[in-house]
C-alpha positions in Angstrom: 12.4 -6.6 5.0 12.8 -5.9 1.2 9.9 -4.9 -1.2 9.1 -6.2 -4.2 12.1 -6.5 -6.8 10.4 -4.5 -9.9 13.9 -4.1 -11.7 17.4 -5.1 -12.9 20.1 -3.5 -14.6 23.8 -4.5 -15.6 25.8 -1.4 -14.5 28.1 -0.6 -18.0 31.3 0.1 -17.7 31.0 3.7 -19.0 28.7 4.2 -15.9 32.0 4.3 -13.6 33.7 7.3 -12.0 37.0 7.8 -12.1 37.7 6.0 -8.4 36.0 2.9 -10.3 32.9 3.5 -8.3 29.2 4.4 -10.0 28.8 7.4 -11.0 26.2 9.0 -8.3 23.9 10.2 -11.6 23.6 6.4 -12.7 21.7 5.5 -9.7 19.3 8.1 -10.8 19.3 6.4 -14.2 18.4 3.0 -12.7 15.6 4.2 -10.6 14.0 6.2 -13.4 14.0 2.9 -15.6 12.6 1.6 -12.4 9.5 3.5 -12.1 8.8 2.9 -15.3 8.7 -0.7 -14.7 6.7 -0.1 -11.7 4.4 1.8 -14.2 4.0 -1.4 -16.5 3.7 -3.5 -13.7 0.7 -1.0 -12.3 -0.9 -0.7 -15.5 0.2 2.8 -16.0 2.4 1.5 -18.7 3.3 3.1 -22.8 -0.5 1.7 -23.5 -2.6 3.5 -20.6 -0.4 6.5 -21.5 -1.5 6.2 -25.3 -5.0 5.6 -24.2 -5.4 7.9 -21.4 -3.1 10.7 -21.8 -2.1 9.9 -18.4 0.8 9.0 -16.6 3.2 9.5 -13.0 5.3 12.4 -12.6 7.9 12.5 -10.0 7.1 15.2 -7.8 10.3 14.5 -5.3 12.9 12.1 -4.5 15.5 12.2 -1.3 18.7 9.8 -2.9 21.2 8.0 0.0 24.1 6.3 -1.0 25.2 3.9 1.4 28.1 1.9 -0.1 29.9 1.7 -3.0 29.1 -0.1 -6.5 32.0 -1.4 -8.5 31.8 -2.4 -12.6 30.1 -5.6 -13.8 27.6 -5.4 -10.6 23.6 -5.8 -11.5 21.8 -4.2 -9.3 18.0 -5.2 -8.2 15.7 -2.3 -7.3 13.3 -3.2 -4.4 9.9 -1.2 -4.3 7.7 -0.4 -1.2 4.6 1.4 -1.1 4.9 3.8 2.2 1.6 5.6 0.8 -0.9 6.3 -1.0 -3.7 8.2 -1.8 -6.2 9.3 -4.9 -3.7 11.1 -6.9 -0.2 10.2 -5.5 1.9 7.2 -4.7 4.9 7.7 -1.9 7.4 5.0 -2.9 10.5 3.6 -0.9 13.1 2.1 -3.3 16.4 0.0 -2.3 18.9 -0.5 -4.7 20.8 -3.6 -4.1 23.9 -5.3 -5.3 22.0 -8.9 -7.3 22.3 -11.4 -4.3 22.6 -9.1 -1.4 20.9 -8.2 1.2 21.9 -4.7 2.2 21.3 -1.8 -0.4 23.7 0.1 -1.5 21.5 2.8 -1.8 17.6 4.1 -0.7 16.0 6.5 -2.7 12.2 7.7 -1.5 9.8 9.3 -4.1 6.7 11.1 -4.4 4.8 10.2 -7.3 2.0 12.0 -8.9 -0.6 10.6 -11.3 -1.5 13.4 -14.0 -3.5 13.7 -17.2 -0.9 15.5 -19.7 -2.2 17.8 -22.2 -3.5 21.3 -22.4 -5.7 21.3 -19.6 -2.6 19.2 -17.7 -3.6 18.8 -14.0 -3.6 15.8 -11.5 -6.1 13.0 -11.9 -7.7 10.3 -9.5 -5.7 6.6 -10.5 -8.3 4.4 -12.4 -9.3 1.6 -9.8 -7.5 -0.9 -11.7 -4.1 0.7 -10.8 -5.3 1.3 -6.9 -5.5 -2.5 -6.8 -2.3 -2.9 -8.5 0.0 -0.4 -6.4 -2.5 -2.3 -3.0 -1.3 -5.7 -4.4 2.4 -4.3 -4.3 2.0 -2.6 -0.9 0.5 -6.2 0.4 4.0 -7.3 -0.4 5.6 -5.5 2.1 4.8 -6.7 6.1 4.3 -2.7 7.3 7.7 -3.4 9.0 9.8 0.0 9.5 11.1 0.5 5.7 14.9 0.1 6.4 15.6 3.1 4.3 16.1 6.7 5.7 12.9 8.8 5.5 12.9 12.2 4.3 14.1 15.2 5.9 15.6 18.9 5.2 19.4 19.3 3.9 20.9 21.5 6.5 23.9 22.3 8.1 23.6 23.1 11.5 24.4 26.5 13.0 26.8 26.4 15.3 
């Protein structure tokens, strides 16, 4: 079951490797731009910022890749709210090919809401932006988010 599609992006040509595949670090690109259009779509957008001094910082984020992406794709980055509390947001994202069904890639975040500044520190999310991010999570059924949870990079001893 996808989320909610909160982005799109043309991949440029100057985005692919030299096996004519996406660069791994433009994946990264893409979901960055996507958070922030999860921000606007939240209410946690360039105005609350201006206003508030507040905004999300990315605490964490576990990247899979899953299958290759090859020049002139767009790819469509699916949102799912696996958390959430006070101060934090816990965020599943797929990264599909426009039109498909499988993502190409997963990529799970931990996102923290902060008040920047001298006295910088974590901050509660205004009410306004609780219902926004309960609204997106409503989109999503609660079914098993198809993406792979996170876990510790390790190789095992043998």
């Amino acid at each position: 079951m996808a989320g909610t599609t909160i982005y799109r992006a043309a991949v440029l040509p100057e985005w692919i490797d030299y096996n004519g595949h996406l660069r791994d670090a433009y994946y990264v690109v893409v979901l960055s731009s996507a958070i922030d259009a999860l921000m606007d779509r939240t209410g946690l957008g360039a105005d609350y910022r201006a206003r508030t001094g507040c905004t999300l910082y990315t605490l964490e984020m576990h990247m899979h890749w899953r299958h290759e992406v090859k020049a002139g794709a767009t790819l469509e980055i699916d949102a799912i709210v696996l958390g959430t509390d006070a101060k934090r947001l816990h965020l599943g994202c797929d990264v599909r090919i426009a039109g498909g069904l499988e993502p190409v890639a997963t990529a799970e975040f931990m996102l923290l809401h902060v008040q920047q500044g001298p006295t910088a520190g974590s901050a509660p999310f205004p009410p306004a932006a609780l219902s926004a991010i309960a609204v997106l999570g409503a989109a999503f059924d609660g079914a098993a988010w198809p993406g792979p949870r996170s876990r510790a990079l390790a190789l095992a001893r043998r």
